[in-house]
C-alpha positions in Angstrom: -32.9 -48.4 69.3 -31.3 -44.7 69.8 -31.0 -43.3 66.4 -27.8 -42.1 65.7 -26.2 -38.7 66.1 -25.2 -38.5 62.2 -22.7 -35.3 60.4 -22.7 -34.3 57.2 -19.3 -33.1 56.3 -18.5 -31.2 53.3 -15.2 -30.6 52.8 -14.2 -27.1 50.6 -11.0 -25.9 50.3 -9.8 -22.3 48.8 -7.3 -23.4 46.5 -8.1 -25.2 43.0 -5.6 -24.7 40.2 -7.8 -26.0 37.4 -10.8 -23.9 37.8 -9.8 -21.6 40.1 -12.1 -20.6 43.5 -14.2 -23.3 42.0 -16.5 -23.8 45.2 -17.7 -20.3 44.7 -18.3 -20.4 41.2 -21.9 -19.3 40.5 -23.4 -22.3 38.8 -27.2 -21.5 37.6 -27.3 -18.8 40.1 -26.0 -20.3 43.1 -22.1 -20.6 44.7 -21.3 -24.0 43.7 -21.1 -24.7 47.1 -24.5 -23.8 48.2 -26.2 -27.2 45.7 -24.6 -29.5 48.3 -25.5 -27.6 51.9 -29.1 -27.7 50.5 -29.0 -31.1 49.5 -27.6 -32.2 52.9 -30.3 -30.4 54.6 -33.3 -30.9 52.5 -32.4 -34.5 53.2 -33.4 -33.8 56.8 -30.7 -36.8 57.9 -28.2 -34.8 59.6 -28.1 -33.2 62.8 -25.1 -31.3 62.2 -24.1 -30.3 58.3 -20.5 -28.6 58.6 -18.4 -27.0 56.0 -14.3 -27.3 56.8 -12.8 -25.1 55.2 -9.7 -23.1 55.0 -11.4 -20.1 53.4 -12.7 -17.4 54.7 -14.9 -16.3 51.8 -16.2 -19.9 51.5 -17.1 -20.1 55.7 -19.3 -16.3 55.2 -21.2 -18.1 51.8 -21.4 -21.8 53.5 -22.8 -19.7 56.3 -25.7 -17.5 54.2 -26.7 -20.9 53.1 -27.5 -22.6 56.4 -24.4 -24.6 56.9 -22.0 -24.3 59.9 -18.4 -23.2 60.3 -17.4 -24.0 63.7 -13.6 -24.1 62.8 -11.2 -22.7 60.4 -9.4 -25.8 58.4 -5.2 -25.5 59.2 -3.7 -25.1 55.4 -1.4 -27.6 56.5 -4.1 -30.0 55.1 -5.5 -27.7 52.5 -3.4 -28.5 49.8 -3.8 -30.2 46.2 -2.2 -33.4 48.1 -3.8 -33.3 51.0 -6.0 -36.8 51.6 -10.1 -36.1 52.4 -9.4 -38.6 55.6 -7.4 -35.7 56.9 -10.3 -33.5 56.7 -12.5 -36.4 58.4 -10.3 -37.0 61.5 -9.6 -33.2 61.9 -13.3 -32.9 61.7 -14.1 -35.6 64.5 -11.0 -33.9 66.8 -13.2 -30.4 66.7 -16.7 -31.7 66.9 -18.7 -32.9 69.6 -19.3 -36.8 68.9 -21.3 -37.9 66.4 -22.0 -41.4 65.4 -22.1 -41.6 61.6 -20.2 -39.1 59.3 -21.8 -38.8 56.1 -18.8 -36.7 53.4 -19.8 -34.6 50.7 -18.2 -33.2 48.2 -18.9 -29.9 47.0 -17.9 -30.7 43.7 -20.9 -33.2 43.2 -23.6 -31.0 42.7 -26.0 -32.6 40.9 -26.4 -35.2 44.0 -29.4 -33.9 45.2 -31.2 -34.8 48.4 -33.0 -37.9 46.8 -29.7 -39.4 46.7 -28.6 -38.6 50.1 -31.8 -40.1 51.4 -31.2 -43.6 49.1 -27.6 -43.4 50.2 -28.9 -43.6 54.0 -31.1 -46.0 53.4 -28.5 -48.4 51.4 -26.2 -48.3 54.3 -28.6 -49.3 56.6 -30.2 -52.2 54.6 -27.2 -53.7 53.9 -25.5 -53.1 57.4 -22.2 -51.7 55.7 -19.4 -50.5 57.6 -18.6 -48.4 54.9 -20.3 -47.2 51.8 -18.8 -45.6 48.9 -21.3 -43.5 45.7 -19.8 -45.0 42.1 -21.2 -44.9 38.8 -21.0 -46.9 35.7 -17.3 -46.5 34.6 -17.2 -45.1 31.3 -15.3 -46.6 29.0 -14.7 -50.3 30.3 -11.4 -51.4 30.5 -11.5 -53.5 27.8 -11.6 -50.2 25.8 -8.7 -48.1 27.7 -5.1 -47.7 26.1 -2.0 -46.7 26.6 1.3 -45.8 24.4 4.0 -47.5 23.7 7.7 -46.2 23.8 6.9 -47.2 20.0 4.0 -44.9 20.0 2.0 -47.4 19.9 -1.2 -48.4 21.9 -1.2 -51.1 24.0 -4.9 -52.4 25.7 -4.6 -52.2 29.7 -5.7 -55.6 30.3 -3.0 -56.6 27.8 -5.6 -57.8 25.1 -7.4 -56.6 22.7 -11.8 -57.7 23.3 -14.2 -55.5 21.7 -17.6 -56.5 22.3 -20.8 -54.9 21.6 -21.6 -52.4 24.6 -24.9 -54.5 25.5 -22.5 -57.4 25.9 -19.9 -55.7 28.0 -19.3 -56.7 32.0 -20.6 -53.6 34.1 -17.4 -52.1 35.7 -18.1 -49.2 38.3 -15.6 -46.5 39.2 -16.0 -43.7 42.7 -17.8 -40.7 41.5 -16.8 -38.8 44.9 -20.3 -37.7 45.7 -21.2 -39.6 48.7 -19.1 -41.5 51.5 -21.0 -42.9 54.3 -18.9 -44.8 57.5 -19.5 -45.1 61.4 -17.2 -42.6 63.7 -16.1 -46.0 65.2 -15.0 -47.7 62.4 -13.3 -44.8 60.8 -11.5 -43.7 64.3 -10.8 -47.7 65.0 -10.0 -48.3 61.6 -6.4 -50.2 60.7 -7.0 -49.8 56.9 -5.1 -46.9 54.6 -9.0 -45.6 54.4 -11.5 -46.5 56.5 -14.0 -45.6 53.6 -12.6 -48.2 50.6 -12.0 -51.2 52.7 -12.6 -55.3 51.2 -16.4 -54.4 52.9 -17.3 -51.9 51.4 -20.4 -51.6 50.1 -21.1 -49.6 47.1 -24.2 -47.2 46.2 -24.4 -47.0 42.6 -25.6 -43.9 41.3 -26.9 -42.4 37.5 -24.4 -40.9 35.6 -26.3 -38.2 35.0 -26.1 -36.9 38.7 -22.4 -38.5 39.0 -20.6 -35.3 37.5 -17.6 -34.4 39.3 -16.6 -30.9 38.4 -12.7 -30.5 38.3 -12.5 -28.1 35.3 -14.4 -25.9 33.1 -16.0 -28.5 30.7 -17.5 -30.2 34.1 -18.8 -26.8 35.1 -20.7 -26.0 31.9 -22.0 -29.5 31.8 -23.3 -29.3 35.7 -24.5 -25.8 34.5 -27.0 -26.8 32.0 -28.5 -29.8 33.6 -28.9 -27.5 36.8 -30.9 -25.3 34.7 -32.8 -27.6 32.9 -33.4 -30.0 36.3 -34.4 -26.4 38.1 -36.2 -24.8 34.9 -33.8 -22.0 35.5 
């Protein structure tokens, strides 16, 4: 069988207006930015790994580290709204054709290459058409509230069922580090996103490499377990 032409697409805007210029960051003594491009190659999966961005500044650093730039993202979908499908298709449009696009966000950096690699694998085993990275969700439902005009709480699932945590049902939420689908399907694709469709298989990851970094708590958190993971 041919193997596949597969991308790895890491999506890295400019703007952020939580932690501002947050793919550039230097986290343990790297660009944020630069964890992900090294995963993605170490992996050894892709044959292309591409950083769209919109940024100057981040194109020149995604470059140093051995990713390519072969386009400039329009800032038309740049923005805080903008959808990561958006990036995808303009992706494909620019590209030369690839057969599997693997996306990966920069703001997962304790994904390593491992994870890739088990990602890949998952995928193929199962024959998915899609497959989505989640992790353990953190509390459970059962354990979420929200306030009343009475300032009151009130459980989400409208009931109050504390159990012990060994007891609880295991209830898994996206941790935006890894999404895995077939150029096909996601070009040929009817659904809202090709990624989260009723088929989707999901590839559960530790918490402990789940962190999504979206403000400054995040960063120091991804920050020491760099270090300690690295022995920086």
């Amino acid at each position: 069988m041919k193997k596949p032409k597969i991308l790895g697409l890491i999506p890295a805007r400019g703007g952020s207006k939580e932690l501002p210029n947050k793919n550039l960051l230097d986290l343990a003594g790297k660009p944020m930015i630069s964890w992900t491009i090294e995963a993605a190659l170490e992996s050894k999966i892709f044959d292309e790994v591409v950083v769209s961005t919109d940024d100057e500044n981040i194109k020149s650093v995604a470059q140093e580290f051995g990713a390519s730039v072969p386009f400039i993202r329009p800032s038309s979908i740049s923005l805080d709204h903008s959808h990561r499908n958006e990036v995808v298709e303009h992706a494909l449009e620019n590209l030369s054709s690839f057969d599997i696009i693997f996306l990966l966000q920069p703001t997962s950096p304790l994904r390593d290459f491992s994870e890739i690699i088990r990602a890949w694998r998952f995928y193929i085993q199962t024959s998915a058409q899609s497959c989505v990275s989640v992790k353990i969700a953190d509390p459970p439902p059962n354990w979420i509230f929200s306030i009343n005009e009475k300032k009151q709480i009130e459980p989400v699932l409208g009931q109050w069922d504390f159990k012990p945590r060994q007891l609880e049902k295991k209830y898994f939420c996206l941790n935006g580090a890894i999404y895995i689908t077939s150029t096909n399907h996601f070009n040929t694709s009817k659904a809202r996103d090709p990624f989260l469709i009723p088929e989707t298989k999901f590839f559960v990851m530790d918490k402990s490499k789940s962190i999504d970094v979206d403000n400054i708590s995040d960063f120091k958190v991804c920050e020491y377990m760099l270090k300690k993971i690295n022995k920086l």
